[in-house]
N, C-alpha and C positions, 0 to 999 in steps of 0.2 A: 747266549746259552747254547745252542746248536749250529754248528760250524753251517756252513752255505755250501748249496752243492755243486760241485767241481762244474757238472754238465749239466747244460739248460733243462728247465723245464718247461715242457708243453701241453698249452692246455687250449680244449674246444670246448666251448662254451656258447649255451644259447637261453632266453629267457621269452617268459610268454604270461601273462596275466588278461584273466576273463571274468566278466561280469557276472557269472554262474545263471542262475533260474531263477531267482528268489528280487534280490536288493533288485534297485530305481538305479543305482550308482557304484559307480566300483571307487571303494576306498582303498583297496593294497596298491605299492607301490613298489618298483623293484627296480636296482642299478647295477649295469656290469661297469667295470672300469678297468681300463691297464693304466696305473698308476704312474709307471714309468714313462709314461709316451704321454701323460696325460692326456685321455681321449676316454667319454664313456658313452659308449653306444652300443646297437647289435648290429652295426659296419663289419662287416668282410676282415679289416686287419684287429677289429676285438676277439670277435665272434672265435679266430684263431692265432693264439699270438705265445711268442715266448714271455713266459714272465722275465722281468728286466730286474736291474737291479732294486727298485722300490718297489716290484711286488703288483699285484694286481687287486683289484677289490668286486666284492658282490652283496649285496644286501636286498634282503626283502622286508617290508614295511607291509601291517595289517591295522589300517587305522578305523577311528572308532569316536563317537561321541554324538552321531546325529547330524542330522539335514549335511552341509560340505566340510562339517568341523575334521572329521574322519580321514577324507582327501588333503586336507590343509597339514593334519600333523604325520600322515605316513609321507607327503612330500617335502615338506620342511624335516623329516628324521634324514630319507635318503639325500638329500643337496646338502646338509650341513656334513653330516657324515664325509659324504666326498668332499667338500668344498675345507672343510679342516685336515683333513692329512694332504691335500695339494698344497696347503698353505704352511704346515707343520713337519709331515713327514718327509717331504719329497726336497726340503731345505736343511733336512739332519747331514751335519759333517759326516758322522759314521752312524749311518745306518744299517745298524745291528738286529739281529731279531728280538733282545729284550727291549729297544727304544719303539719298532714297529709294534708288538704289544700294547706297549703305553701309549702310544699315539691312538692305536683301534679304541681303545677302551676311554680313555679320552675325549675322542670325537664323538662318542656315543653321547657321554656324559653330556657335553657343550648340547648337542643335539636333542637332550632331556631339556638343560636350563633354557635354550631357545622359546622351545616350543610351552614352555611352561610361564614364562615370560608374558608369550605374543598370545596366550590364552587370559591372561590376569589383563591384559589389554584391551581386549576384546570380548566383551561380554558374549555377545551372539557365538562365539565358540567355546567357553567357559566350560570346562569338566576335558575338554577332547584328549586323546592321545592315541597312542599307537604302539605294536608290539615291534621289535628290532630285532630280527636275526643280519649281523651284520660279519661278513668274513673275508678276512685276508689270507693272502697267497704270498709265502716269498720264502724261494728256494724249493727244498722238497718240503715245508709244511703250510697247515695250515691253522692259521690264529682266529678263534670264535668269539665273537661278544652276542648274550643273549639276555635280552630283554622282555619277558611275556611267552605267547606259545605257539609262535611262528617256530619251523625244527630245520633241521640240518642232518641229513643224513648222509650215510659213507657207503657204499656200495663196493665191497671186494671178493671175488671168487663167484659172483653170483648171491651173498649174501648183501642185504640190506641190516646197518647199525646205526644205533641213533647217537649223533657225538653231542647234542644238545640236553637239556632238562628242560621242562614246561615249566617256567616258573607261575605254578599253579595251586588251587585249592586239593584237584582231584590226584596231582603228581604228591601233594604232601601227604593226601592220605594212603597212596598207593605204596610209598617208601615207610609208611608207620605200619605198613601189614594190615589198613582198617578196610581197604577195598584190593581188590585183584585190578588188570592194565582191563581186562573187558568190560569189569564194572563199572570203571572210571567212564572211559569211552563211550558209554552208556548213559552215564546218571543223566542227569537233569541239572547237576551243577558244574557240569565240566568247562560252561563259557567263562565262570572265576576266576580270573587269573591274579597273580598276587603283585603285580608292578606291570606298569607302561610308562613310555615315554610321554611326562606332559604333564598326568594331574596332580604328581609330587613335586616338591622342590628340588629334591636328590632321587638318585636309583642306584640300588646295589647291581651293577652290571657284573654276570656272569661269565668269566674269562677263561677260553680253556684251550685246547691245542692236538694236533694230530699230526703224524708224518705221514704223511700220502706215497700210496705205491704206483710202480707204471701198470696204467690200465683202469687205475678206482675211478669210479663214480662219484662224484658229491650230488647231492638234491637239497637245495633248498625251496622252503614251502610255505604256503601260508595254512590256515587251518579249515579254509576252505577244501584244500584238499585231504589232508590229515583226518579231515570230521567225518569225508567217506570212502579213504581208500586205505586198505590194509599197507603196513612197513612191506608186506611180502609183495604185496602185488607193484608197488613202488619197485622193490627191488628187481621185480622181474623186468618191468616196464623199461625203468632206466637202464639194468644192466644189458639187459641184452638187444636196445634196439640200437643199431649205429648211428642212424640220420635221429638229431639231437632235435631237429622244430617237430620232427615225426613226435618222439618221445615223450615232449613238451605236450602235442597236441592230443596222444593219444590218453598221457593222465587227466588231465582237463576233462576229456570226454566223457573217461568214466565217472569222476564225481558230478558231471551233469548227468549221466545217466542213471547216476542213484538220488538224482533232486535237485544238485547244486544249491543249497538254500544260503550258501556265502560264494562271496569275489573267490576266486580262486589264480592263485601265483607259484609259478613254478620257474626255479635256475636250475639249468643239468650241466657240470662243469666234469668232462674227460681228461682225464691225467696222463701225458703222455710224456718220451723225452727220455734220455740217456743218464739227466741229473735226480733221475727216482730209480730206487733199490726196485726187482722183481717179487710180487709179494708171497709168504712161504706161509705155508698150512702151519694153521694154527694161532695167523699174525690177526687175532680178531683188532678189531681196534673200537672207541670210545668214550664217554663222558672224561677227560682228564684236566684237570685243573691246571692254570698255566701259572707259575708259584714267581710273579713279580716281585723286585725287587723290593717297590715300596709299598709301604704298609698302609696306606690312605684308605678308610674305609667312610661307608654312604651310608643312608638311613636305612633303617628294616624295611623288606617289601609289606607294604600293604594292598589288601585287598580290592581288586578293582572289577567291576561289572563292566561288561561289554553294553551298551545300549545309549540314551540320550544322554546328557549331560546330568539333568537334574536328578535321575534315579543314582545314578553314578554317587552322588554325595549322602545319599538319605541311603543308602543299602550301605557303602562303604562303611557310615556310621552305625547301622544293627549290629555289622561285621563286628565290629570294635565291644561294642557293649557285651555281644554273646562271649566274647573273649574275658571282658571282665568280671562278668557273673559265673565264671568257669573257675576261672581264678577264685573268687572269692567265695567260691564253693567248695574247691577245694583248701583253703585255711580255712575255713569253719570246720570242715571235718575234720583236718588236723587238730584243730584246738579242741574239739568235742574228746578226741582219739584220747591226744595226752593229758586233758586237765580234767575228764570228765570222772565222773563215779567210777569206782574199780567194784567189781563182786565177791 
């Protein structure tokens, strides 16, 4: 679908995850990878590298379910992730940006059925899962899969934009006009999210895409940092500090400095290189959908609670019942509307 660009692109990248104030144990989990060279570390030739021709990768995982279940499904998302496009993408004849797509989105999915697997195995982690912002690099764009309410943001001109969706309770009511983004941010039901990797059999993974300009920021995050630091103050953060473990350390600080009450994860990826357009006022950019060839579609998100395992099933299911008493409230009143007494 998008031709590949004549002249390299270059990108500096660094990652950092902290235990915050709050938890016993850090459950996020985060990967850089240059896909081409296959090598995932924060070494000196990652940390700064041309993307090659398979493209590079990064992912942040925010896992969840109690005592080490939490750590087991954001490290089993991140290693299967990579470990399926080394095995899948990096052996495509002609790799294209629409086969890269399907291979991200793919790997996600595998990395759902894993983890969903090794939990019906094992009882002692039973309910766990984890959220996946997982993103690929190759040429001048870049291809998103998102799962839960880990974010991705784009940093251009000094503004910060969010290319992700929360796939959430408080994002659905905030798109239906029933809450404003501060109320959301606020409530008391904002930890709701509607999908994770692990406690369903399927996930509708969220696929979408961006061309990146020379100079943009990317951040990705987990929601420890999101839960207390403004898109703006991000924006400022990452846009304009140069030394990237600086950048890294300096958001970290602040949402310790406002509680840290979650793990907190941060990726700051610099776009550099001759193979990216110069970016021109006005070029905001976005939530955009990446419109794949095939049409294969996954089960509806359901509602998932952040906490131990056993609340996880007993809440999921009120979730469900308040949904059918809704419904069924609504055809009662229907039926009363048309068939009842007229005056």
């Amino acid at each position: 679908m998008f031709g590949r660009a004549p002249k390299p692109t270059q990108i500096h990248v660094f990652g950092k995850t902290d235990l915050g104030r709050v938890r016993e144990h850090n459950e996020d989990r985060f990967l850089v990878a240059d896909l081409s060279r296959r090598q995932a570390s924060l070494l000196p030739p990652v940390r700064e590298h041309e993307v090659g021709e398979h493209g590079s990768l990064l992912v942040v995982a925010d896992g969840m379910g109690g005592a080490a279940a939490g750590e087991v499904a954001s490290a089993m998302a991140t290693d299967t992730i990579y470990s399926h496009l080394l095995k899948t993408w990096t052996e495509e004849q002609e790799p294209t940006s629409q086969r890269f797509a399907y291979r991200l989105r793919e790997a996600v999915e595998v990395a759902n059925s894993h983890i969903h697997a090794y939990a019906g195995a094992h009882p002692e982690v039973r309910g766990m899962g984890t959220t996946t912002t997982a993103v690929g690099v190759l040429g001048d764009h870049v291809f998103l899969t998102q799962v839960g309410d880990s974010r991705a943001y784009l940093i251009r001109n000094g503004t910060a934009y969010q290319l992700t969706k929360d796939q959430s309770l408080m994002q659905r009511l905030v798109e239906a006009g029933e809450l404003t983004e501060e109320e959301a941010a606020h409530s008391e039901r904002r930890n709701i999210i509607l999908q994770a990797l692990g406690p369903e059999a399927k996930v509708k993974v969220d696929l979408t895409y961006q061309e990146v300009r020379r100079g943009d920021v990317l951040v990705l995050c987990s929601d420890g940092l999101t839960g207390q630091v403004k898109k703006e103050e991000i924006g400022a953060i990452a846009g304009r500090e140069p030394d990237l473990p600086v950048a890294c350390d300096r958001l970290i600080a602040l949402a310790n400095e406002r509680g840290g009450p979650d793990n907190i994860t941060v990726i700051i990826v610099r776009f550099e290189g001759d193979g990216l357009r110069a970016a021109e006022t006005g070029d905001a950019p976005g939530h955009q959908v990446y419109p794949l060839i095939d049409t294969e579609t996954s089960t509806e998100p359901v509602p998932v609670y952040r906490g131990s395992p056993a609340p996880l099933s007993a809440k999921r299911t009120r979730w469900r019942a308040v949904l059918v008493l809704l419904v069924v409230a609504a055809l009662v009143g229907l039926g009363l509307y048309v068939f009842g007494p007229r005056p």
